[in-house]
C-alpha positions as CSV (number, residue, x, y, z in Angstrom):
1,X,0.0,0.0,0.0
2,X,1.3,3.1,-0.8
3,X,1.1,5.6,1.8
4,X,0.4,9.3,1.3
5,X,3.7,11.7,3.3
6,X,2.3,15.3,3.8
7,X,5.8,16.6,2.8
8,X,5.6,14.9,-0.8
9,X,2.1,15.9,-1.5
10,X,2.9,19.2,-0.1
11,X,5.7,19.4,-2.6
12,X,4.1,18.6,-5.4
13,X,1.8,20.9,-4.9
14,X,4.2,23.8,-4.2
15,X,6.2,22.8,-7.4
16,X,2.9,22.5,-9.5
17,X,1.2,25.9,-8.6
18,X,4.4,27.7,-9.4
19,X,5.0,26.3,-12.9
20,X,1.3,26.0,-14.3
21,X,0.8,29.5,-12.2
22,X,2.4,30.5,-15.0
23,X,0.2,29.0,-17.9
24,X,-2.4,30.9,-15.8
25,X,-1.0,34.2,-16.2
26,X,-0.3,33.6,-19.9
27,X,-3.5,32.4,-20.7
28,X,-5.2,35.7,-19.4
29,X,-2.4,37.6,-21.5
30,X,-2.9,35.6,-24.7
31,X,-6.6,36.4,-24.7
32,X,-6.1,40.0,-23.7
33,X,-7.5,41.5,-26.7
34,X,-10.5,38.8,-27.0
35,X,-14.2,38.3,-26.0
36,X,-13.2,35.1,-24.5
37,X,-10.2,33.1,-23.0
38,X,-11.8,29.7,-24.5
39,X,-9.3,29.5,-27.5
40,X,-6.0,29.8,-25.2
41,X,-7.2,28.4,-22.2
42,X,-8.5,25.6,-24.4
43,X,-5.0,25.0,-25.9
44,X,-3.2,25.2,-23.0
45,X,-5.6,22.8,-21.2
46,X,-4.2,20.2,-24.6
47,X,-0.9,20.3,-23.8
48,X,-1.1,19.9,-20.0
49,X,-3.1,16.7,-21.0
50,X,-0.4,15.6,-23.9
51,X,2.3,15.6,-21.3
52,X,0.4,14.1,-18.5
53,X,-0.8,11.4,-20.6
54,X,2.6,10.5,-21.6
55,X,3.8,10.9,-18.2
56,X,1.0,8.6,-17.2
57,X,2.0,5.9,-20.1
58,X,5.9,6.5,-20.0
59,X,6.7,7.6,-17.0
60,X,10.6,9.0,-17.0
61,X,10.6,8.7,-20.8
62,X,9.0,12.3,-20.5
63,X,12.2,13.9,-18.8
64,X,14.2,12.8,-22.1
65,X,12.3,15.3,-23.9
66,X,14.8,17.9,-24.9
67,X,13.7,21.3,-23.3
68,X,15.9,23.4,-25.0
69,X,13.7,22.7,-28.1
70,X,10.2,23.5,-26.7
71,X,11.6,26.7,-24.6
72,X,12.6,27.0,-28.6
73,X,9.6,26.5,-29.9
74,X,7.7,28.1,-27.1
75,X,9.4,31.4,-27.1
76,X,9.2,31.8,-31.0
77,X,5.5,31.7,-30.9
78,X,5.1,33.5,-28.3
79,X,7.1,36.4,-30.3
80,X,4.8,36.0,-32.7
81,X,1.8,36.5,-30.8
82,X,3.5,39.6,-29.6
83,X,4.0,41.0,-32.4
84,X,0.6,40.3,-33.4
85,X,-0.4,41.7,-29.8
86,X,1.8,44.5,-30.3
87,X,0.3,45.8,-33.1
88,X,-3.1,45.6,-31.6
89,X,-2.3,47.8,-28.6
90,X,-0.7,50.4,-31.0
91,X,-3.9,50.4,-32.9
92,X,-5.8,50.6,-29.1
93,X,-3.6,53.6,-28.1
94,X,-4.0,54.9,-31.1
95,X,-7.9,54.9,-30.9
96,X,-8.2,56.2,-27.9
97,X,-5.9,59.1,-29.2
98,X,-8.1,60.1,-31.9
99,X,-10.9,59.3,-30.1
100,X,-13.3,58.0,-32.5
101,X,-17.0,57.6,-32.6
102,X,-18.2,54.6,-34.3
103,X,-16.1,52.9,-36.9
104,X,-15.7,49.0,-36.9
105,X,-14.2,46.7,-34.2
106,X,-10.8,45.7,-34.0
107,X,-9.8,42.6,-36.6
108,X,-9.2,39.8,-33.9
109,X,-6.7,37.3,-34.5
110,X,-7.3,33.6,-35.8
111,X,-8.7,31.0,-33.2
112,X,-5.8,28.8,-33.9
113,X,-3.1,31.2,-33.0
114,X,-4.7,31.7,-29.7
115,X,-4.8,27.8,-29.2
116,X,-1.2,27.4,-30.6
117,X,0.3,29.8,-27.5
118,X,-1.8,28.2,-24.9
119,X,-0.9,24.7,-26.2
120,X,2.9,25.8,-26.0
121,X,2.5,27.0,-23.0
122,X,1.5,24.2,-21.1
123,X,3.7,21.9,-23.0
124,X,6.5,23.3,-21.8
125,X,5.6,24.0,-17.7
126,X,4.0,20.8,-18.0
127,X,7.0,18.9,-18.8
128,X,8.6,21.1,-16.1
129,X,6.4,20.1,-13.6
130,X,6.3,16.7,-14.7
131,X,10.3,16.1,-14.9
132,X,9.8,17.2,-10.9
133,X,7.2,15.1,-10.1
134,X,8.6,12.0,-11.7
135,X,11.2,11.2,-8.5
136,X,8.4,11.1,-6.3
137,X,6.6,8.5,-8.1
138,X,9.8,6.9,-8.4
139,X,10.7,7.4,-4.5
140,X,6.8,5.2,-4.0
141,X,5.2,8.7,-3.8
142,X,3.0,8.4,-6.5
143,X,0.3,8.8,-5.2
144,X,1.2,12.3,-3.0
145,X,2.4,13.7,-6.6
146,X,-1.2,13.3,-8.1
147,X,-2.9,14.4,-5.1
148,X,-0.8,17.2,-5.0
149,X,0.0,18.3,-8.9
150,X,-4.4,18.0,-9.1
151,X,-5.1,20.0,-5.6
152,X,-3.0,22.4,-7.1
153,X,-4.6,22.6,-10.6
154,X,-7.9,23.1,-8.7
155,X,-6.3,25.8,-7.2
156,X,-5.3,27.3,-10.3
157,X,-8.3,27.0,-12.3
158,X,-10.7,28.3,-9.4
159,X,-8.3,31.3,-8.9
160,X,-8.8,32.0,-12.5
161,X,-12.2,32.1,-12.6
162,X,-12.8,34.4,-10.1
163,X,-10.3,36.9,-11.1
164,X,-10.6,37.2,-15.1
165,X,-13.7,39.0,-15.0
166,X,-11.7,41.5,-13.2
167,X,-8.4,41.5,-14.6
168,X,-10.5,42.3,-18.2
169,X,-12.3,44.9,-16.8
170,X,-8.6,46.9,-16.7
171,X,-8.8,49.7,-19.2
172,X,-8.2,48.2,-22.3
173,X,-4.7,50.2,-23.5
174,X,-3.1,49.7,-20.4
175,X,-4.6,44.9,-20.1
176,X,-3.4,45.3,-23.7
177,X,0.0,47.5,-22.9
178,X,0.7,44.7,-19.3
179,X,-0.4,41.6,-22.3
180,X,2.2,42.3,-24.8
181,X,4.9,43.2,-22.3
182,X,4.0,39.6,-20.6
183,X,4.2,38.0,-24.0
184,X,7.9,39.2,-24.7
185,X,8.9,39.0,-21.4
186,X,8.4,34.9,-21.3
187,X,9.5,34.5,-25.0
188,X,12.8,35.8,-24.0
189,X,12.9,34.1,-20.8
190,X,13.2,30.9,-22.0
191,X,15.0,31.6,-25.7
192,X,17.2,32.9,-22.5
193,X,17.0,29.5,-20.7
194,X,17.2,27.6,-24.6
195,X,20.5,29.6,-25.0
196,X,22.0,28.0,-21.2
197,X,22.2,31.6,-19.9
198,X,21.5,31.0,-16.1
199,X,19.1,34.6,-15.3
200,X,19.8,36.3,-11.5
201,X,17.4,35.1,-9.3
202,X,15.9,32.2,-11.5
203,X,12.2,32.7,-12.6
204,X,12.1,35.8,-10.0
205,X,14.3,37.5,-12.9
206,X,10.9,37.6,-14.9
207,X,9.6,40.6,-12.8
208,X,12.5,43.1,-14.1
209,X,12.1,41.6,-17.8
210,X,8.6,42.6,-17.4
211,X,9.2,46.3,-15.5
212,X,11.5,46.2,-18.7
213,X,9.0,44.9,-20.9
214,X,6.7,47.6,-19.9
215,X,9.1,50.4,-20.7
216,X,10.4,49.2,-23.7
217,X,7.1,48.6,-25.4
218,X,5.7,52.2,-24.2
219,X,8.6,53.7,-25.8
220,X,7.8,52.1,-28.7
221,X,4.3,53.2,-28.9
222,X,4.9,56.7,-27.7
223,X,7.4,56.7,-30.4
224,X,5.5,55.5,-32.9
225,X,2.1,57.8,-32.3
226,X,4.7,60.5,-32.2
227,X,3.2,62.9,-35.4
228,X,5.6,63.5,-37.8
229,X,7.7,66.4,-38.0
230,X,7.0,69.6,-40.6
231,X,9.6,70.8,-42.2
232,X,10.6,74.4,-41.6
233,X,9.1,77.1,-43.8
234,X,11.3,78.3,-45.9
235,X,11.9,82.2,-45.5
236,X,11.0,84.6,-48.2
């Protein structure tokens, strides 16, 4: 019989709300500048399920997975989204600059792309989590791992619920301005991590990326609403 310790299933669930915390917090960015988070949370919900099925079937064979290629993968689409992200908050600022009455809603972005970032997503702090799980089960603490990587998604997903109504209900430039900077921030977190560069403070690194984020994407906007200059008038 396999007995569950309090210290195992406390560490699984420690380790599992901090990595799919993240998944969390991307999911409410990736669907930023949508009606609904269905499309990203729907992907990202797919590729916690891929790796925990083949955790469930494999076992270890999941920690042979090469990271470096999915922090690869993950951080290139991400940059894409943010680009595509990017673009829409320019076109928000720009908006509420001008102030105009009317005219047509924002294009939105494909379905698909939405799903490809959240599936990403939780592919990679999936296999994160799972890699750290995985010596539990192997240590006869199978059972605390489950308890504890599930007690923790509950967590998670409750959490969520209650707070995205809220979070949305932030002034649309500024959700849009926090989204993109959150987008670019991760992507080069872990093109960081893909590249073997070991970042101060470990994932506590990503709040200055982000304070840097958020300054660096400003400029760009401020620069780019900036009207262009006249030339002189010539003198008579």
């Amino acid at each position: 019989m396999t007995f569950v310790l309090p210290g195992a299933l406390v560490l699984a669930f420690v380790i599992t709300l901090i990595e799919m915390t993240e998944v969390a917090v991307l999911v409410l960015a990736l669907g930023a500048e949508e009606e609904s988070l269905r499309h990203a949370a729907t992907g990202a919900i797919a590729g916690t399920a891929v790796v925990a099925v083949a955790a469930l079937l494999v076992g270890s064979a999941v920690s042979a997975i090469p990271s470096e290629e999915l922090l690869v993968a993950s951080a290139v689409v991400l940059t894409g989204f943010g680009v595509f992200l990017f673009r829409s908050t320019l076109r928000t600022y720009r908006q509420t600059q001008a102030r105009p009455i009317g005219g047509p809603p924002p294009p939105r972005r494909a379905p698909v792309v939405h799903f490809a970032g959240g599936f990403t997503v939780g592919v990679v702090e999936a296999v994160e989590t799972v890699i750290v799980l995985i010596p539990l089960a192997a240590a006869g603490q199978a059972t605390a791992a489950l308890v504890g990587a599930l007690s923790a998604g509950a967590v998670l997903v409750v959490a969520v619920l209650l707070t995205h109504e809220r979070i949305r209900k932030i002034k649309t430039p500024w959700l849009k301005l926090g989204a993109t900077a959150l987008i670019f921030t991760y992507a080069v977190f872990w093109a960081g991590e893909a590249l073997g560069l070991a970042w101060p403070l470990g994932d506590l690194f990503l709040i200055p990326l982000f304070v840097a984020g958020v300054v660096i994407v400003r400029g760009a906007i401020a620069l780019m609403l900036r009207p262009p200059s006249r030339p002189a008038a010539s003198a008579a």
